[in-house]
VOKOLNU-880446 format. One line per field, with one value per atom (N, C-alpha, C): residue in three letters; atom name; x, y, z. Coordinates in pm, 1 decimal. Atoms other than C-alpha are relative to their C-alpha. Layout:
! residues N
residu <- ala ...
atome <- CA ...
X <- X ...
Y <- Y ...
Z <- Z ...
***
This chain:
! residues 204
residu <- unk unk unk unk unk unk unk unk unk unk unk unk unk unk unk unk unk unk unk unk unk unk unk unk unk unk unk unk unk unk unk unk unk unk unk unk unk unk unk unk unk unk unk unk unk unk unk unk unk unk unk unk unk unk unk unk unk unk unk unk unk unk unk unk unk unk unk unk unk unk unk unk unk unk unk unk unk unk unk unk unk unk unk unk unk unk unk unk unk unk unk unk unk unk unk unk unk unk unk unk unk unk unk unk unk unk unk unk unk unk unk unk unk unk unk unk unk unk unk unk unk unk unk unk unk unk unk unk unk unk unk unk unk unk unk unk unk unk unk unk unk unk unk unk unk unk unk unk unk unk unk unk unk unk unk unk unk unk unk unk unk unk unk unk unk unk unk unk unk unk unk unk unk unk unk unk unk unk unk unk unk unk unk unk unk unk unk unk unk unk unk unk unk unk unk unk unk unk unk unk unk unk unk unk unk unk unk unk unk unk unk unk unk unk unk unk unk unk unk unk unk unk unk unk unk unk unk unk unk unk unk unk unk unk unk unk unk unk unk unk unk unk unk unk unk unk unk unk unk unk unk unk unk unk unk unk unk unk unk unk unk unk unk unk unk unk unk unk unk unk unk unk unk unk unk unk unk unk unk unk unk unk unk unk unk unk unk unk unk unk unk unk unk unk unk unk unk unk unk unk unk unk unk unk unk unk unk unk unk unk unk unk unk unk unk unk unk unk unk unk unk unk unk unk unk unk unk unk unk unk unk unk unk unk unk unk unk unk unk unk unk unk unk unk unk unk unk unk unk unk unk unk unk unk unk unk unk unk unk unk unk unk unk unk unk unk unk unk unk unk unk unk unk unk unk unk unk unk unk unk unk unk unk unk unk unk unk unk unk unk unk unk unk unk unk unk unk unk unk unk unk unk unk unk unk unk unk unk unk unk unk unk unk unk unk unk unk unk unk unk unk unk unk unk unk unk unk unk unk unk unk unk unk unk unk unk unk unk unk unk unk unk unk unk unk unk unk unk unk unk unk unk unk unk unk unk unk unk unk unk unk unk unk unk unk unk unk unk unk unk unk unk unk unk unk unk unk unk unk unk unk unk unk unk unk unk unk unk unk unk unk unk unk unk unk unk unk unk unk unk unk unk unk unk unk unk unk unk unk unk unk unk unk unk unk unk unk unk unk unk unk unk unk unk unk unk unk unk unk unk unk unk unk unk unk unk unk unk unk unk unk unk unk unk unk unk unk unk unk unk unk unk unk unk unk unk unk unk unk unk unk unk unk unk unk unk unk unk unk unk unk unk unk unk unk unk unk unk unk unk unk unk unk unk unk unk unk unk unk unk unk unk unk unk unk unk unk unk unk unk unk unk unk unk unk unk unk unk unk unk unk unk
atome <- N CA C N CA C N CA C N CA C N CA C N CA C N CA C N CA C N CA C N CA C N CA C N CA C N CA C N CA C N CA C N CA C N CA C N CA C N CA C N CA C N CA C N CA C N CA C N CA C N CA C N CA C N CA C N CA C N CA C N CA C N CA C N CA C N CA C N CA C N CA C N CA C N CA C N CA C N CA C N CA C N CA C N CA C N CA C N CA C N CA C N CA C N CA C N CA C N CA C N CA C N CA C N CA C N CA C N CA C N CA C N CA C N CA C N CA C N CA C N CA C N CA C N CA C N CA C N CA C N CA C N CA C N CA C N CA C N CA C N CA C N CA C N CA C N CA C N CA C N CA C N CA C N CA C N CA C N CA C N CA C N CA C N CA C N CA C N CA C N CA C N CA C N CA C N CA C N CA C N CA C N CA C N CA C N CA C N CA C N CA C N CA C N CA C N CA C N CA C N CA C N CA C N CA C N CA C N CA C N CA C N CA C N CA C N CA C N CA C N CA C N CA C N CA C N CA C N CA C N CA C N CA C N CA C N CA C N CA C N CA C N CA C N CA C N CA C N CA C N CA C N CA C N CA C N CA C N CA C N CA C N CA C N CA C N CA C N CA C N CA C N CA C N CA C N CA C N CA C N CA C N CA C N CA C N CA C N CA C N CA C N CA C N CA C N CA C N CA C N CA C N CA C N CA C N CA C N CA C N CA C N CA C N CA C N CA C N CA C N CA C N CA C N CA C N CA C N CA C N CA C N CA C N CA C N CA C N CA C N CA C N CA C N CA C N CA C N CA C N CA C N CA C N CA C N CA C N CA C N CA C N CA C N CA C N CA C N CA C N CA C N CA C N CA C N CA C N CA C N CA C N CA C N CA C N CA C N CA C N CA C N CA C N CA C N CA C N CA C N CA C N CA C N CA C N CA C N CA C
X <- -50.8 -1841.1 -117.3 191.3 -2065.8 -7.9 68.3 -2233.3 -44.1 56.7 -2250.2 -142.7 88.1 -2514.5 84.1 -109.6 -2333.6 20.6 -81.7 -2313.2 71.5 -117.4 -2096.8 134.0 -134.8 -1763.9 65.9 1.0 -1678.8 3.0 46.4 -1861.4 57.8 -65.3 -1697.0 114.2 -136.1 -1362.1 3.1 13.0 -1447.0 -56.4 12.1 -1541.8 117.4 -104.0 -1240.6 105.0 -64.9 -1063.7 94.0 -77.6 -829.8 124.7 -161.2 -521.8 9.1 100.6 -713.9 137.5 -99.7 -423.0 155.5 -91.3 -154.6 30.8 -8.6 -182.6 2.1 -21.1 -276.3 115.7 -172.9 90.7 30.4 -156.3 278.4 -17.0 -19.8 407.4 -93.2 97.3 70.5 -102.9 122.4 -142.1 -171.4 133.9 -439.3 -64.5 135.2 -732.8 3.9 20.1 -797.2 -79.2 83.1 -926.2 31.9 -39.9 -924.6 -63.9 5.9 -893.7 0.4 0.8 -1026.5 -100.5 63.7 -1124.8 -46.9 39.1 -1299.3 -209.9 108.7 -1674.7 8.9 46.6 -1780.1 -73.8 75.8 -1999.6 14.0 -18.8 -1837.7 160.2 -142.6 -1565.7 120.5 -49.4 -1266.7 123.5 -118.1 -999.4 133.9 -124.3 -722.7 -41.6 -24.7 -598.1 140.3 -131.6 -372.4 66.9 -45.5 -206.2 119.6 -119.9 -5.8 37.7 -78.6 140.6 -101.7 101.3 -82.3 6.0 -22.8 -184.3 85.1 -96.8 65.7 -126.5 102.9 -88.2 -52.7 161.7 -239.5 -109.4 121.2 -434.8 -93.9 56.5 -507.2 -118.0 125.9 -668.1 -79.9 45.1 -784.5 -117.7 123.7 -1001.5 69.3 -39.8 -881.2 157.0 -123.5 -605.1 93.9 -74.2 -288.2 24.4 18.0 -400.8 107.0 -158.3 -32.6 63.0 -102.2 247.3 52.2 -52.2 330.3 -50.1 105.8 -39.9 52.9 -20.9 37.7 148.8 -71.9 377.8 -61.1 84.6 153.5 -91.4 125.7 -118.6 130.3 -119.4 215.8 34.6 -92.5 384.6 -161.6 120.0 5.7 -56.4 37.9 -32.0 -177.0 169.5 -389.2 -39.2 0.5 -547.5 -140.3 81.1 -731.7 -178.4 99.2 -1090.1 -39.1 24.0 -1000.7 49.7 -91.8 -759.9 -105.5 95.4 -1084.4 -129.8 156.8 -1359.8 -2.7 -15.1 -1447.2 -15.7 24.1 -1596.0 80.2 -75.5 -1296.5 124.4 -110.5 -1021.7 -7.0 15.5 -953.1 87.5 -126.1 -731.9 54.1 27.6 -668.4 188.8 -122.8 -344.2 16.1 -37.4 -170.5 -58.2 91.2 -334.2 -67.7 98.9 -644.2 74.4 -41.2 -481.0 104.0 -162.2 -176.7 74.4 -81.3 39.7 64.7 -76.6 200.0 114.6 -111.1 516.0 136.2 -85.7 830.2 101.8 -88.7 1122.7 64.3 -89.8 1275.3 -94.9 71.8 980.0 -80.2 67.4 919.7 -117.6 110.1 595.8 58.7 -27.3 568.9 -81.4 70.9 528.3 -141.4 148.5 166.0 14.1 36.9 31.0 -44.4 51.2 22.8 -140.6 150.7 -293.2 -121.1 123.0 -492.2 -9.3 62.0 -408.4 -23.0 41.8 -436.9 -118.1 189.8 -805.8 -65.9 92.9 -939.1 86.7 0.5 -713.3 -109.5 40.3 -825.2 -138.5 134.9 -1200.5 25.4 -32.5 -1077.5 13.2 -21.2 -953.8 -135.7 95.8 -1236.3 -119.5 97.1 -1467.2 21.5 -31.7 -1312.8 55.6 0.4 -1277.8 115.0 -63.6 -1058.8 27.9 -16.9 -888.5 111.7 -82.6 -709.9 133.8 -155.2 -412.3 -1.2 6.0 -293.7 143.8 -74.0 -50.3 77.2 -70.4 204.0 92.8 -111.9 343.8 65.1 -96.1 618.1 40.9 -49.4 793.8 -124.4 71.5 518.5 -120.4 96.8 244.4 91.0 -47.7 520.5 -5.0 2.8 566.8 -147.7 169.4 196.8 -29.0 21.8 109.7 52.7 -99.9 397.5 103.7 -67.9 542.5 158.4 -147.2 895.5 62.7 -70.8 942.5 6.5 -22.9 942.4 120.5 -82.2 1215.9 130.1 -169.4 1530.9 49.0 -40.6 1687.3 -79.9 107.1 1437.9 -104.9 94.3 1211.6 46.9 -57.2 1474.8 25.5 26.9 1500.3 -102.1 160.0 1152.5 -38.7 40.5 1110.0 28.5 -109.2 1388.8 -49.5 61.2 1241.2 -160.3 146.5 870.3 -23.3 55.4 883.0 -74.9 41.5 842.0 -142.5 133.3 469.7 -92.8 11.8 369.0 -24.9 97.2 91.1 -56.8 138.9 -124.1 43.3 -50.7 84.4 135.6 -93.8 348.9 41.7 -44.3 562.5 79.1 -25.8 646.8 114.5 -50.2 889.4 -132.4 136.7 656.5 69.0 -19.3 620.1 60.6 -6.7 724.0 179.0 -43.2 958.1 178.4 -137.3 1260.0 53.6 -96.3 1297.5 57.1 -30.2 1358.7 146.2 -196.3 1768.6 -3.1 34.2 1675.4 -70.5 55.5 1451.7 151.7 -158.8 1799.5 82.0 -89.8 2002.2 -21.3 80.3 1770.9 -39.3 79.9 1704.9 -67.8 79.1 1563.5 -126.4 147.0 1236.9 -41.4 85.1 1147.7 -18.1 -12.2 1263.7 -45.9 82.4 1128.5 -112.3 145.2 885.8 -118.1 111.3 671.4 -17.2 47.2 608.5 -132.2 84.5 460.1 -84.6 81.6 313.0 -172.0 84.0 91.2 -64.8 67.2 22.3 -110.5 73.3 -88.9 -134.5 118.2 -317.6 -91.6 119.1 -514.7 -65.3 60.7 -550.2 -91.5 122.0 -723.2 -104.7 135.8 -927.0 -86.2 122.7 -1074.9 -117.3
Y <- 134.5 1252.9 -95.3 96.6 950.0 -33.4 15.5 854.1 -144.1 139.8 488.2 -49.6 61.3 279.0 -34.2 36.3 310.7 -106.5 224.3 -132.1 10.1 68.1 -109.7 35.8 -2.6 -175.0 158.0 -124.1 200.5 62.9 -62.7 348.3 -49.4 112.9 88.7 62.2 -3.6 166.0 189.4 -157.2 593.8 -9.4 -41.6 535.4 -51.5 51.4 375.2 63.0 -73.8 495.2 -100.6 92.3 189.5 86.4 -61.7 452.7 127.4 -99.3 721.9 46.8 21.0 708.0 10.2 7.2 664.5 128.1 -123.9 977.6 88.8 -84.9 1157.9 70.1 -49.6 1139.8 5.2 -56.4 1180.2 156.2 -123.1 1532.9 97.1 -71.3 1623.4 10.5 35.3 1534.8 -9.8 -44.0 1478.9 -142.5 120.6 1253.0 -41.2 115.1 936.0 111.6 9.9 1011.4 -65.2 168.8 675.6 88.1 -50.3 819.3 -174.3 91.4 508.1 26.6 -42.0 530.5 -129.3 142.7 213.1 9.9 3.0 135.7 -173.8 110.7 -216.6 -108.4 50.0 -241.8 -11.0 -25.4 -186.5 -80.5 54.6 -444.6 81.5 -130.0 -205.1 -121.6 -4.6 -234.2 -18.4 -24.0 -117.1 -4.8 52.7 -161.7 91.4 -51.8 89.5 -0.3 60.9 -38.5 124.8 -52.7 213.2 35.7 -2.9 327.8 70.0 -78.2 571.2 157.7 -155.0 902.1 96.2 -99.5 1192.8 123.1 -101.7 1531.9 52.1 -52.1 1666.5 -68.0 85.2 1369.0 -10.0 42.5 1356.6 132.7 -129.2 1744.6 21.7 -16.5 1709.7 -134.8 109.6 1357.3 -71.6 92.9 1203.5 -22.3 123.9 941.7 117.2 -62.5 1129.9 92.4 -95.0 1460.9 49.9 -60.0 1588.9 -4.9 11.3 1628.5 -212.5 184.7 1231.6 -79.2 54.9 1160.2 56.8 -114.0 1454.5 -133.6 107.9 1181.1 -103.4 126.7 901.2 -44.0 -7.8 963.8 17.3 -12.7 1049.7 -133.2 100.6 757.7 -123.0 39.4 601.2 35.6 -77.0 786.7 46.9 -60.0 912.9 85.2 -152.8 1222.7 -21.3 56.2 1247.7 -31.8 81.1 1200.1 -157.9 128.8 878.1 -91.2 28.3 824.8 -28.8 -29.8 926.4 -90.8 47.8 706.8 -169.2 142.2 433.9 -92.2 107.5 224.6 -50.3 33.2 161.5 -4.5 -19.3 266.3 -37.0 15.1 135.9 34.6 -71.3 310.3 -34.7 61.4 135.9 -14.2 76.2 178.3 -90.8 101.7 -42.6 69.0 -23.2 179.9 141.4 -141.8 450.4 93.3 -96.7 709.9 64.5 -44.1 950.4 -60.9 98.3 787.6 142.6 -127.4 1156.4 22.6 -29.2 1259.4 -39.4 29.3 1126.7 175.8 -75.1 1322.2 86.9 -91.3 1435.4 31.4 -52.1 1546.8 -74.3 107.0 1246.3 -60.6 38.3 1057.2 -144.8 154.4 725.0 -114.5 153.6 379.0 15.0 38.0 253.7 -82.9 88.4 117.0 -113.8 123.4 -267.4 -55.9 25.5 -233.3 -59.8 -29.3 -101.9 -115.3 91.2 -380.1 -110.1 144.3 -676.2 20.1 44.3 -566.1 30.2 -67.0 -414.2 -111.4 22.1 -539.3 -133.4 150.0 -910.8 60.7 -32.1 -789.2 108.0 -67.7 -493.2 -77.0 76.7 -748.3 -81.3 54.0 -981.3 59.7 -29.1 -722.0 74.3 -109.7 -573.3 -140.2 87.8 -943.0 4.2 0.5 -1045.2 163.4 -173.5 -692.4 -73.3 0.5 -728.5 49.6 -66.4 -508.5 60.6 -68.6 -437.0 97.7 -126.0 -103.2 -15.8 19.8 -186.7 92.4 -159.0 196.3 -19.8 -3.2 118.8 -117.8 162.1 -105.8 -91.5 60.1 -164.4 -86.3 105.6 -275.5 -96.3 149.4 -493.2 -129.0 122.3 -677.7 -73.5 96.0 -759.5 -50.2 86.9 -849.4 -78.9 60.6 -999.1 -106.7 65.3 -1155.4 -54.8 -8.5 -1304.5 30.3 -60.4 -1187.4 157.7 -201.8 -805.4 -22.9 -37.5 -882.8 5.2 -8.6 -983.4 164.7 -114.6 -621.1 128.8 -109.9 -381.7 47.9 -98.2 -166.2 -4.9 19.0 -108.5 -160.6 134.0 -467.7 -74.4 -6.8 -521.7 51.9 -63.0 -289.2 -49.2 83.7 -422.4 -123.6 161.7 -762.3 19.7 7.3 -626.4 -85.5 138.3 -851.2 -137.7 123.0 -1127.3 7.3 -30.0 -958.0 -17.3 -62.0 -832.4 -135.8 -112.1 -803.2 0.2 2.2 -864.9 98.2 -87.8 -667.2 39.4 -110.1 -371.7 7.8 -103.4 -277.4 100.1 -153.4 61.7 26.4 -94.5 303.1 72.5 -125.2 544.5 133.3 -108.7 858.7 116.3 -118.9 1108.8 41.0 -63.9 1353.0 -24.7 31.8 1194.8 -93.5 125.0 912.2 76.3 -25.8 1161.2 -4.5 41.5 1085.2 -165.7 142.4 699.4 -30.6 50.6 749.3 102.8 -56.8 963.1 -90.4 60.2 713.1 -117.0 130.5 415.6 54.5 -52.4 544.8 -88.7 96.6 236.0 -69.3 2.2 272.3 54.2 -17.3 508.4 -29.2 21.4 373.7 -124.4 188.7 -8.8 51.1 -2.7 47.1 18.2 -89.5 328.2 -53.8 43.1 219.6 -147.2 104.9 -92.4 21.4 -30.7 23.4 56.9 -73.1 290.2 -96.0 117.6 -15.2 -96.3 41.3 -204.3 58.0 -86.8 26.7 53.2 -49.3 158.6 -170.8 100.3 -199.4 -86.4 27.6 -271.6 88.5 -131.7 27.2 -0.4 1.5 -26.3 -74.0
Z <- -20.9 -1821.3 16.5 -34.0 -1835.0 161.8 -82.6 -1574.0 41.3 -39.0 -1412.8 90.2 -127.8 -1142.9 89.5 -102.9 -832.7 24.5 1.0 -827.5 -109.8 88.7 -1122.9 21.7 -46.8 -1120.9 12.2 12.0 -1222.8 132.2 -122.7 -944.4 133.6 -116.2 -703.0 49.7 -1.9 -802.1 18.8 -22.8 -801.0 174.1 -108.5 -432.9 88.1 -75.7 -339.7 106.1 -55.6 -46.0 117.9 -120.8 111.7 30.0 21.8 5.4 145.5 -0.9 202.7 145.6 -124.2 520.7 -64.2 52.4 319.3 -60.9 99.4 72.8 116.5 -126.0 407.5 37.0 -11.3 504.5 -64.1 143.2 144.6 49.5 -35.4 123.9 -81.4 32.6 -62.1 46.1 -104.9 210.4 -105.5 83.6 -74.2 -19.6 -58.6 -35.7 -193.0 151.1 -333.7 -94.2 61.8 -608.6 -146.7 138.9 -882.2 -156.2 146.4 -1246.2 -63.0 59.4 -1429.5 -132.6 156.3 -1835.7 -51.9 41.8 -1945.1 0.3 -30.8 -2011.2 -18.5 -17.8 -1882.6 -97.0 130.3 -2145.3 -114.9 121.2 -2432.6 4.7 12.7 -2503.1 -69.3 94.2 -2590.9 -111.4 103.9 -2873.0 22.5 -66.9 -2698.5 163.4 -147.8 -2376.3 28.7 -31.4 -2255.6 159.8 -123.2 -1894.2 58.2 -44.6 -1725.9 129.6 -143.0 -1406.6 110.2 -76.7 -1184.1 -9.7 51.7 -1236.3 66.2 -58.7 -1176.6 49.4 -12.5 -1031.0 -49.9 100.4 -1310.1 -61.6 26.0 -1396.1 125.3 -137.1 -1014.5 -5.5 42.2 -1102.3 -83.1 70.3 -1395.8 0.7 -7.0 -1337.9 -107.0 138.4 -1660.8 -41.3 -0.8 -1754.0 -98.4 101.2 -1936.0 -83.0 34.9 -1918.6 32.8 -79.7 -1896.4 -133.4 85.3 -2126.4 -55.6 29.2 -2121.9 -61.3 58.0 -2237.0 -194.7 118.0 -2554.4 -73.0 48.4 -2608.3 0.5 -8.2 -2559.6 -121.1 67.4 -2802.7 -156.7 98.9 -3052.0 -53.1 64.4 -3055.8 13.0 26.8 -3081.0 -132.6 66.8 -3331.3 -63.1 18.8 -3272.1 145.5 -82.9 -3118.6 119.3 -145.4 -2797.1 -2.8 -21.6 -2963.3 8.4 36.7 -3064.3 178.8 -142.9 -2713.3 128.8 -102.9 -2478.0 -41.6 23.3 -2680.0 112.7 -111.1 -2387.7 -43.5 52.0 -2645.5 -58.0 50.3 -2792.4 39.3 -71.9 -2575.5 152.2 -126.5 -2214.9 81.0 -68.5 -1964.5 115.5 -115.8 -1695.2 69.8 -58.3 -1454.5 91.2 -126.4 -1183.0 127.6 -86.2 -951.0 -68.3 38.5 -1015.8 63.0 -86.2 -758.1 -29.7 -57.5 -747.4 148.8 -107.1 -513.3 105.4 -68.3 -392.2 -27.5 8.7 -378.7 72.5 -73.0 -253.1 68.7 26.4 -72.7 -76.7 146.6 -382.9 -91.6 138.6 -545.0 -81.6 133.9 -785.9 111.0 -48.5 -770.0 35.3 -93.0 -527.8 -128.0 105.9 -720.3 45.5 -69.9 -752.3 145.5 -157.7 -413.7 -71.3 74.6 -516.7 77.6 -65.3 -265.1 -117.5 97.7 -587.6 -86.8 111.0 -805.1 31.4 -129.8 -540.7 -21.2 -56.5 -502.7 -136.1 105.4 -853.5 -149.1 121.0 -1122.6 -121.4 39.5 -1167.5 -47.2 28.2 -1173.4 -75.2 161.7 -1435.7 -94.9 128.4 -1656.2 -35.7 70.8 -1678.4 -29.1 15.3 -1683.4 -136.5 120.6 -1985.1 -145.5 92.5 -2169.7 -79.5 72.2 -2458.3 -53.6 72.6 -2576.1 -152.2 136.9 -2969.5 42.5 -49.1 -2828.1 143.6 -142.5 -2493.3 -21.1 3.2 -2470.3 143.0 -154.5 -2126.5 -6.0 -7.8 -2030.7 155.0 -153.5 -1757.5 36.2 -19.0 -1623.7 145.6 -148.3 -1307.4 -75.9 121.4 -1615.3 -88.5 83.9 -1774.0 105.3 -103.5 -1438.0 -10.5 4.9 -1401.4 -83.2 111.9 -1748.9 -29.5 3.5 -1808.6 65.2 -84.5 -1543.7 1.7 -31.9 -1563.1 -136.8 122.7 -1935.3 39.4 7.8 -1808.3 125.3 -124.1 -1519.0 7.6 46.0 -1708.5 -68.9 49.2 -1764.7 58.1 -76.3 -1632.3 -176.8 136.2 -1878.0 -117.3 111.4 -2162.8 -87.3 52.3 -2224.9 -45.0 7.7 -2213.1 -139.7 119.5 -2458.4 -113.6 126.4 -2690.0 2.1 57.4 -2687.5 -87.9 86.7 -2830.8 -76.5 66.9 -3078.6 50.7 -18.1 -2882.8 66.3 -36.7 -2733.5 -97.2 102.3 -3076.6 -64.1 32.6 -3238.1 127.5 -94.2 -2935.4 117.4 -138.4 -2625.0 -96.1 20.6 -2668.4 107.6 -171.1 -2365.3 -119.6 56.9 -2428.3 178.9 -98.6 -2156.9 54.2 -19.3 -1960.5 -84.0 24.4 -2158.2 21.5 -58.3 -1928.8 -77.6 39.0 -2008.6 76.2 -53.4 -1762.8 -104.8 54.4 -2005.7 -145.8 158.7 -2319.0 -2.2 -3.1 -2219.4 -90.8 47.3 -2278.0 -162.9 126.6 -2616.7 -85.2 120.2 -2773.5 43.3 6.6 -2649.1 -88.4 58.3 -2828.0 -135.0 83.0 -3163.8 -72.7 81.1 -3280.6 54.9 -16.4 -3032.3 -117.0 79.8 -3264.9 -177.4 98.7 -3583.4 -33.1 12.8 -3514.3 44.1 -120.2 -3243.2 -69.6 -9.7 -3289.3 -165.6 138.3 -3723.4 43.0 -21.4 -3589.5 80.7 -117.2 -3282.6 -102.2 130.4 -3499.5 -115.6 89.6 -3743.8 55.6 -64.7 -3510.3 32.7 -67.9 -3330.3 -107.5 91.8 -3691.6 23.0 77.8 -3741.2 124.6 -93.0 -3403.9 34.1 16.4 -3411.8 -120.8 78.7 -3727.0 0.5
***
């Protein structure tokens, strides 16, 4: 993995520990650790915005190392050398951290701690992006603001057009919403054609 100067933003955001009390008590009792994919220096291409890492990104260090990333990179349609290049790709969720686990198992929303203090300074440190990628409904709110609130996520989605070319809201990947992409068959019959169009044509 590269390697920053502990003053840059990077290094800032990898020592971050405001969550550090919070995660304590979830029912995984497991200390921060901010999965953020972006190089500072390298204005990226893409812009992929999504929710906060689940536990295997939380083990593995890296953004969408999971089954959701494997659908992600799909309906992207490009494979994880191109997915992982920093100079071109930026990964950045609503919060770096796993959030833990609720009661029932599922993972806790991002802590809107993380993006109160980091996002603003993510964005301008990452400049004009050609396409931004919004996975969830917690990255449509932020980017978006009161166009992601009428309807929730599915609506969101169904309006793309009106983002497009420059921002996509997408569903999150994961494997709960595969009820929602068979009920919608015209994410993948509109969507994902353009999506994929899009994305060669900001990567080249």
């Amino acid at each position: 993995m590269t390697e920053f100067p502990a003053s840059s933003l990077l290094a800032r955001i990898g020592a971050c520990r405001l969550c550090a009390a919070e995660f304590a008590r979830s029912a995984t009792a497991h200390a921060p650790r901010p999965v953020a994919w972006f190089d500072p220096g390298s204005p990226p291409r893409l812009l992929i915005a999504g929710q906060a890492p689940g536990m295997r990104v939380h083990l593995a260090g890296r953004p969408f190392a999971d089954p959701s990333g494997d659908r992600l990179r799909d309906w992207l349609g490009i494979g994880e050398e191109v997915f992982y290049d920093r100079a071109r790709v930026a990964i950045v969720p609503m919060a770096f951290c796993f959030p833990g686990y609720d009661a029932a198992g599922s993972d806790l929303p991002p802590p809107p701690r993380c993006a109160a203090t980091w996002r603003d300074e993510v964005m301008a440190a990452l400049g004009p992006v050609p396409l931004t990628v919004l996975v969830g409904g917690h990255s449509h709110r932020w980017h978006l603001g009161a166009a992601a609130v009428r309807g929730g996520v599915g609506a969101t989605v169904g309006r793309w057009r009106d983002h497009a070319p420059a921002v996509f809201p997408l569903p999150h990947p994961s494997w709960r919403n595969t009820g929602w992409l068979k009920r919608n068959p015209w994410f993948a019959a509109e969507v994902l054609p353009a999506l994929r169009a899009r994305v060669q044509e900001a990567l080249a």
